[in-house]
C-alpha positions as CSV (number, residue, x, y, z in Angstrom):
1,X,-67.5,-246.5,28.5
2,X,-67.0,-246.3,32.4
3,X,-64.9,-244.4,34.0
4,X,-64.1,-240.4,34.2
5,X,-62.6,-239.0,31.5
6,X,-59.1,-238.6,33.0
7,X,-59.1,-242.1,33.0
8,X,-60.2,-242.3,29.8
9,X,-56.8,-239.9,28.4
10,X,-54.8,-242.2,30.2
11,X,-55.5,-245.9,29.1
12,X,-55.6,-244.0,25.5
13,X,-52.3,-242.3,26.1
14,X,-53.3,-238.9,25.0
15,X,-52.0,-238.1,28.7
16,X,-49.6,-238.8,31.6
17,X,-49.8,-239.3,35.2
18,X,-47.9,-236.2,35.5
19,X,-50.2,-233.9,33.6
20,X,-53.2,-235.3,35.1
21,X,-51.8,-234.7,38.7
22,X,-51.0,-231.1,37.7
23,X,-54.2,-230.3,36.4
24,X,-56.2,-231.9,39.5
25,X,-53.7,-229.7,41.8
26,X,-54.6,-226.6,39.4
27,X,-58.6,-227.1,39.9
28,X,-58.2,-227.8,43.9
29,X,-56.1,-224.2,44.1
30,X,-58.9,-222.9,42.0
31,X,-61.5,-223.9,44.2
32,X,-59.9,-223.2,47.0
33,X,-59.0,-219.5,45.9
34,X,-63.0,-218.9,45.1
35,X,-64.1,-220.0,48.2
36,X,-61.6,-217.8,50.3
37,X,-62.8,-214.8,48.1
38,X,-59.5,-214.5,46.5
39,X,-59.8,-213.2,42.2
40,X,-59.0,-216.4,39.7
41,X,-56.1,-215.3,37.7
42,X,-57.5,-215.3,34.2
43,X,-56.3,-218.5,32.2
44,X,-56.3,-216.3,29.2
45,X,-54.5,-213.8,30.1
46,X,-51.7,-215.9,31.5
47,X,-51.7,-217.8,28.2
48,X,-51.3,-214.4,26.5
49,X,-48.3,-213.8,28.7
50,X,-46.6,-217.0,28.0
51,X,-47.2,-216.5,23.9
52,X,-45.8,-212.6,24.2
53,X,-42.7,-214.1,26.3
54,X,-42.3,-217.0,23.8
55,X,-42.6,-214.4,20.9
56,X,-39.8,-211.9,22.4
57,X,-37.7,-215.5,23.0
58,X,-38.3,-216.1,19.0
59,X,-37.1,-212.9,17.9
60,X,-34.4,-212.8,20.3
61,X,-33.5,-216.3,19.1
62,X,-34.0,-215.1,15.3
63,X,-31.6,-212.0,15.5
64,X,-29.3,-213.8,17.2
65,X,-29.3,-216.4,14.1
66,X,-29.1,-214.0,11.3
67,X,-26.0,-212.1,12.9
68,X,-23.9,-215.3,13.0
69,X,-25.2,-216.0,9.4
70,X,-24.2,-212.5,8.4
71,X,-20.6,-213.1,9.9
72,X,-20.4,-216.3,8.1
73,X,-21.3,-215.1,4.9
74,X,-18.9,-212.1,5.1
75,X,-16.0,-214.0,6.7
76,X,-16.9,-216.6,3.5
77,X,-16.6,-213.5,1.1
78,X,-13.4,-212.2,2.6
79,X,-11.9,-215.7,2.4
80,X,-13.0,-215.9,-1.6
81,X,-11.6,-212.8,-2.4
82,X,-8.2,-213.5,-0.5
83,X,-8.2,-217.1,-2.6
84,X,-9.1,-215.7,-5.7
85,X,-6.5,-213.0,-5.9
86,X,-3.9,-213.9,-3.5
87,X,-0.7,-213.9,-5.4
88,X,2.2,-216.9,-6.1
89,X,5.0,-216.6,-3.5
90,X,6.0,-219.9,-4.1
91,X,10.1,-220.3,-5.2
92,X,10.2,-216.9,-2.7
93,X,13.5,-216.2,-1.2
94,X,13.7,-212.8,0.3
95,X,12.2,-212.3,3.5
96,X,9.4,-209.8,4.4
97,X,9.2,-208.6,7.7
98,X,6.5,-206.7,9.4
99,X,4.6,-206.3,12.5
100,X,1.6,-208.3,13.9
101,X,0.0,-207.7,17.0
102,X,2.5,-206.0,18.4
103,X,5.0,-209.4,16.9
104,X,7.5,-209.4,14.3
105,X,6.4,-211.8,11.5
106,X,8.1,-212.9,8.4
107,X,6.9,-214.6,5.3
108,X,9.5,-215.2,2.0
109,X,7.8,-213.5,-0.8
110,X,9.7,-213.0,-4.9
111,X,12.3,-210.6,-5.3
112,X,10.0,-209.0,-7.3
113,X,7.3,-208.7,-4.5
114,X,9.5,-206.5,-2.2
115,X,9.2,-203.4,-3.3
116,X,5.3,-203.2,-4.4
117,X,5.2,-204.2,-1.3
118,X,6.7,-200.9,0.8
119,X,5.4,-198.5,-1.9
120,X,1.9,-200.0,-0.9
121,X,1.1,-201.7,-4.0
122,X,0.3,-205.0,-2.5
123,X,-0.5,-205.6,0.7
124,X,-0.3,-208.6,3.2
125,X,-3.7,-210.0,4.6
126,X,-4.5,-212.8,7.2
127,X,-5.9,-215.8,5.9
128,X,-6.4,-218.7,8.6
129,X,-3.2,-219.2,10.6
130,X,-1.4,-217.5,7.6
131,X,-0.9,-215.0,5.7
132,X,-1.2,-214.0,1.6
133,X,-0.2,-211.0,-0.2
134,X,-2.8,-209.4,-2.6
135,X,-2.7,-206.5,-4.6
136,X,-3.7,-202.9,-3.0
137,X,-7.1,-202.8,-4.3
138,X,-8.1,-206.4,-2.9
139,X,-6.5,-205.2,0.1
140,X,-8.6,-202.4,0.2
141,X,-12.0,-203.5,-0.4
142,X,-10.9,-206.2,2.3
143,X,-10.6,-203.4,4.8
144,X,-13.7,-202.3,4.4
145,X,-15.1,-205.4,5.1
146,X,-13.1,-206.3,8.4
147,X,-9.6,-204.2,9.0
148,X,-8.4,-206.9,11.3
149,X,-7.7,-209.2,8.3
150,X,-5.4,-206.5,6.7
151,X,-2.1,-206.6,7.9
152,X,0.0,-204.3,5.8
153,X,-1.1,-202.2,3.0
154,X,0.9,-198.7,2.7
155,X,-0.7,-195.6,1.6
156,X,0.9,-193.8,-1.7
157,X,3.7,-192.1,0.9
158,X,4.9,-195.6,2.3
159,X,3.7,-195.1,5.7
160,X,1.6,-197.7,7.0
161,X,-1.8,-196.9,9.1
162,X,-1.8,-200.4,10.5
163,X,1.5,-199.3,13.0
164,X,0.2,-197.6,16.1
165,X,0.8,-192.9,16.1
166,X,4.0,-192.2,17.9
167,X,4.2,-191.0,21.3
168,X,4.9,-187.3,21.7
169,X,7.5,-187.9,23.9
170,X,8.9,-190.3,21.6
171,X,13.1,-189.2,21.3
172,X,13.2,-191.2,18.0
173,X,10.0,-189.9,16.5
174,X,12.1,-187.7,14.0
175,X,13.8,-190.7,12.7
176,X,12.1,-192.5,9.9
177,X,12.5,-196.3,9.1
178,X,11.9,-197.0,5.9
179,X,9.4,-199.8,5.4
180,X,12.5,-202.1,2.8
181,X,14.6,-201.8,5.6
182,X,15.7,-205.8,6.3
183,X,16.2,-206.7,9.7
């Protein structure tokens, strides 16, 4: 076998031209560092360095992927429980209004659905670009999970936490609306 051993790794293809170039520049700024006197940064230690940065990259990389897991699997679990005990508004002609980000919405629930409904025994939840009604305890357990996917869920007074505290200065503050009210 003739030849250096560079050559060698190249006609076998266990390396490139680029690599080989690298490495030559690498031993000529070695050289060239010893003869002026100059310490040789110790391979070792720089290839310690790269493996800690790598590792830090890893577990950065890591946490990173187990938080969006996490909010998968809880936005998964919220949208189970809303499917599995969302309740039938279908044949619903009486309107229920109520506030959404600061917007008035309105979704046609039963008759029978209206009043649960302001005495906080059902509550309205976000699903998608839509929105369910669920019974108090589902909306609950779903507030515990994320409160933005609650909507409306009255406490046992009728007054509902969702609606920002009024003002101090507000003239109509000692004027209730009841939550039935129809617009």
């Amino acid at each position: 076998m003739a030849g250096s051993l560079k050559d060698q790794l190249l006609k076998a293809g266990l390396a490139d031209k680029k690599r080989a170039r690298r490495a030559e520049h690498e031993k000529r700024q070695e050289s060239t560092s010893k003869a002026k006197g100059k310490p040789v940064e110790d391979v070792a230690a720089r290839a310690k360095a790269l493996r800690e940065e790598q590792s830090q990259r890893s577990k950065a990389l890591n946490q990173q992927r187990e938080e969006e897991a996490r909010r998968r699997a809880l936005a998964a679990e919220i949208s189970q429980l809303i499917d599995t005990h969302k309740l039938d508004r279908r044949g619903g002609e009486a309107a229920y209004q109520f506030a959404d980000q600061r917007k008035v919405q309105k979704i046609y629930v039963t008759a029978a659905m209206v009043e649960p409904l302001a005495r906080g025994q059902m509550a309205v939840v976000r699903q998608g670009r839509g929105y369910e009604v669920v019974p108090a305890e589902i909306g609950k357990r779903l507030r515990e999970r994320d409160e933005a996917v609650v909507v409306v869920l009255h406490d046992a007074a009728g007054n509902n936490p969702n609606n920002a505290p009024a003002e101090e200065d507000d003239p109509y503050a000692a004027y209730q609306v009841p939550d039935d009210l129809m617009w």
